[in-house]
BAPA-596796 format. One record per atom (N, C-alpha, C): atom name; x, y, z. Coordinates in steps of 0.2 Angstrom, whole numbers. Layout:
N
  atom      x      y      z
    CA      X      Y      Z
...
***
This chain:
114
  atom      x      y      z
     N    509    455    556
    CA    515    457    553
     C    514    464    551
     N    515    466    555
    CA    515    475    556
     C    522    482    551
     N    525    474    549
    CA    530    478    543
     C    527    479    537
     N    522    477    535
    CA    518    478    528
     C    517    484    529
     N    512    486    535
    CA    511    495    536
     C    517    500    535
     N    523    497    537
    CA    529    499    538
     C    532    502    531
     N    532    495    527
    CA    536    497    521
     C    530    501    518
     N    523    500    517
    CA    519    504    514
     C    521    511    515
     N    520    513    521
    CA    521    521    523
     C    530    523    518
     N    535    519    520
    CA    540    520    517
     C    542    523    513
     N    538    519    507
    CA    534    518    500
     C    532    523    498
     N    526    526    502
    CA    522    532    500
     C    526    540    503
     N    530    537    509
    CA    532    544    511
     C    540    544    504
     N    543    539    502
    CA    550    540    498
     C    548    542    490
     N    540    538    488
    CA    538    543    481
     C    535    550    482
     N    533    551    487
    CA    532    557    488
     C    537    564    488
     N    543    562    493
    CA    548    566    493
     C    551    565    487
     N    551    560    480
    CA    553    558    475
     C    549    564    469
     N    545    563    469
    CA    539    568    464
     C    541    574    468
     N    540    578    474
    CA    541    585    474
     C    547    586    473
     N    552    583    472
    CA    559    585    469
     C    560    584    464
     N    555    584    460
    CA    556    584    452
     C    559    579    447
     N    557    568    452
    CA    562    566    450
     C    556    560    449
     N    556    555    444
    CA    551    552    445
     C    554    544    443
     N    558    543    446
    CA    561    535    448
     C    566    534    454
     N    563    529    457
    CA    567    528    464
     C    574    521    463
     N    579    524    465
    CA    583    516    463
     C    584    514    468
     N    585    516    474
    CA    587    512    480
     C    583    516    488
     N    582    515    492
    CA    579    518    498
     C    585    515    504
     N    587    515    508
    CA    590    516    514
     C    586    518    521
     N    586    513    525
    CA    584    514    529
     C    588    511    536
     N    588    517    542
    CA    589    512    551
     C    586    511    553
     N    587    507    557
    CA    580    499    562
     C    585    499    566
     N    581    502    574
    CA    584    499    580
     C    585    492    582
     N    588    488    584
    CA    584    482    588
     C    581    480    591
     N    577    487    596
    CA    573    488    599
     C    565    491    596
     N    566    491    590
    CA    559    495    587
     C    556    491    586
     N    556    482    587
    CA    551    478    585
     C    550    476    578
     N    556    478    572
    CA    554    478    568
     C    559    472    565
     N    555    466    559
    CA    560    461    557
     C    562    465    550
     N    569    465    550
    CA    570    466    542
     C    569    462    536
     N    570    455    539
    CA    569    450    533
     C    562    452    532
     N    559    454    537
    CA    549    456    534
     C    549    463    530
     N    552    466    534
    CA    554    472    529
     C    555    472    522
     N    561    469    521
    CA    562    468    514
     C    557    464    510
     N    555    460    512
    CA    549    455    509
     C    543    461    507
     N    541    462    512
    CA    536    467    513
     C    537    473    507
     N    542    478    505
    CA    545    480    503
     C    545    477    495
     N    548    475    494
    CA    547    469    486
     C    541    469    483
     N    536    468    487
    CA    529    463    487
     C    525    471    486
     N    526    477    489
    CA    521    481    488
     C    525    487    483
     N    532    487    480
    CA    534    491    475
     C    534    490    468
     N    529    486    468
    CA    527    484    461
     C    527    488    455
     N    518    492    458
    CA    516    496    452
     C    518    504    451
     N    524    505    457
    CA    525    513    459
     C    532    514    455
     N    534    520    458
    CA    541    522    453
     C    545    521    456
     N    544    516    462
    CA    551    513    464
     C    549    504    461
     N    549    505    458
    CA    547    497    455
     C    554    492    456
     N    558    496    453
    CA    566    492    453
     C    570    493    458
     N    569    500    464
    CA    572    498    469
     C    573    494    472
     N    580    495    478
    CA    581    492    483
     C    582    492    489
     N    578    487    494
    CA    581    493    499
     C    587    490    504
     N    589    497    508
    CA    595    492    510
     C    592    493    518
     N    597    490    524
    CA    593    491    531
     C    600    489    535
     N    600    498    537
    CA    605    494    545
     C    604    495    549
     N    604    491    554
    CA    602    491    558
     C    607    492    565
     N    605    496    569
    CA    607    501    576
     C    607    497    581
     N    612    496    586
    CA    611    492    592
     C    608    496    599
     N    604    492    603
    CA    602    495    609
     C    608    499    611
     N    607    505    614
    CA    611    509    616
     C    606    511    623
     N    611    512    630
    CA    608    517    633
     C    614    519    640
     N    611    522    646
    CA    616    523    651
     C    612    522    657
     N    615    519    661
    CA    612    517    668
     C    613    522    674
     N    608    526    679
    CA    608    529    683
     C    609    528    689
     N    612    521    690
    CA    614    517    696
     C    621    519    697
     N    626    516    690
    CA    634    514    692
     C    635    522    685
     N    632    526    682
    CA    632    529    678
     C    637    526    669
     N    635    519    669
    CA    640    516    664
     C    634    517    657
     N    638    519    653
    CA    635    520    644
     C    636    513    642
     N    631    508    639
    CA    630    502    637
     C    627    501    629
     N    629    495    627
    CA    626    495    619
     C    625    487    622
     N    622    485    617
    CA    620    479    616
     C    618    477    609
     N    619    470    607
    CA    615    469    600
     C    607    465    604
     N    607    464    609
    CA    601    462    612
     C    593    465    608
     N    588    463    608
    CA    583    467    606
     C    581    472    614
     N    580    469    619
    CA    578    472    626
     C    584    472    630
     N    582    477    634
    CA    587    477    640
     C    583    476    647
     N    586    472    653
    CA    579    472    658
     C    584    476    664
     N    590    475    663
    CA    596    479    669
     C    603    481    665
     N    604    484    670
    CA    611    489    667
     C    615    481    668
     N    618    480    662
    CA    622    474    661
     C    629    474    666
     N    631    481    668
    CA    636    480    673
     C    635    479    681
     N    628    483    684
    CA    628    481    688
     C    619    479    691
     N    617    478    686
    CA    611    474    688
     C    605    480    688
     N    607    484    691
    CA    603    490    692
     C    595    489    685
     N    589    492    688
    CA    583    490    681
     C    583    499    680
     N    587    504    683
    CA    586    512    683
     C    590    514    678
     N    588    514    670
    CA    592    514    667
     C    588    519    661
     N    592    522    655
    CA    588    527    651
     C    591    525    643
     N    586    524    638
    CA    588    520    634
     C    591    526    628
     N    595    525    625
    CA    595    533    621
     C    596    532    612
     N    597    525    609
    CA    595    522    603
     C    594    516    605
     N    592    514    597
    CA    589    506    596
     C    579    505    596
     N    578    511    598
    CA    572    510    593
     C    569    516    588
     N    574    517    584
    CA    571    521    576
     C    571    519    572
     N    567    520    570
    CA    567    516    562
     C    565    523    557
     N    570    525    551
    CA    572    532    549
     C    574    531    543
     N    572    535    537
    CA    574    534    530
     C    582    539    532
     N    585    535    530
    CA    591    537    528
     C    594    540    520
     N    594    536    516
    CA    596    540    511
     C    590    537    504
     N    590    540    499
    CA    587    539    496
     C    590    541    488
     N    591    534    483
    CA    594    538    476
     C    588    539    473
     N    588    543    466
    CA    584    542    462
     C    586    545    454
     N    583    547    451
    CA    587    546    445
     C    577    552    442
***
């Protein structure tokens, strides 16, 4: 369960940008997850909960949206999305010559704090 690492870093990168700006309580964190980044949100969030205990985002929350696979195929030149987690061929024509362009970042988005 490699999201514990995940919301850890999270954590420590969102209190850290929270104390150099001169703010020392977190109320909510925002984050995007491709669904190609291998990352489960229900574990995020869990993960997430269970490690903001004793820090100054104690009472945050987080929120999590989530990006759909995006990419374009070098075969038929078609721009494609998927809510798939992989792609194996260009969904229009089969083609495997394809270039992915989102769906795997996982990226703090916004951050309130008080």
């Amino acid at each position: 369960m490699h999201e514990v690492s995940i919301a850890d870093s999270l954590l420590k990168i969102a209190v850290d940008e929270c104390r150099k700006s001169g703010y020392s309580k977190i109320l909510s964190v925002a984050v995007t997850i491709g669904k190609a980044s291998g990352v489960m949100p229900e574990a995020l969030l869990f993960a997430f909960d269970a490690l903001k205990a004793d820090t100054i985002a104690s009472g945050a929350s987080l929120t999590i949206e989530e990006t759909p696979l995006a990419g374009s195929c070098s075969g038929c030149g078609t721009d494609f999305t998927t809510e798939e987690s992989f792609v194996l061929c260009c969904p229009r024509c089969g083609s495997s010559s394809y270039a992915i362009h989102s769906g795997r970042e996982l990226d703090i988005k916004d951050m309130e704090v008080d």
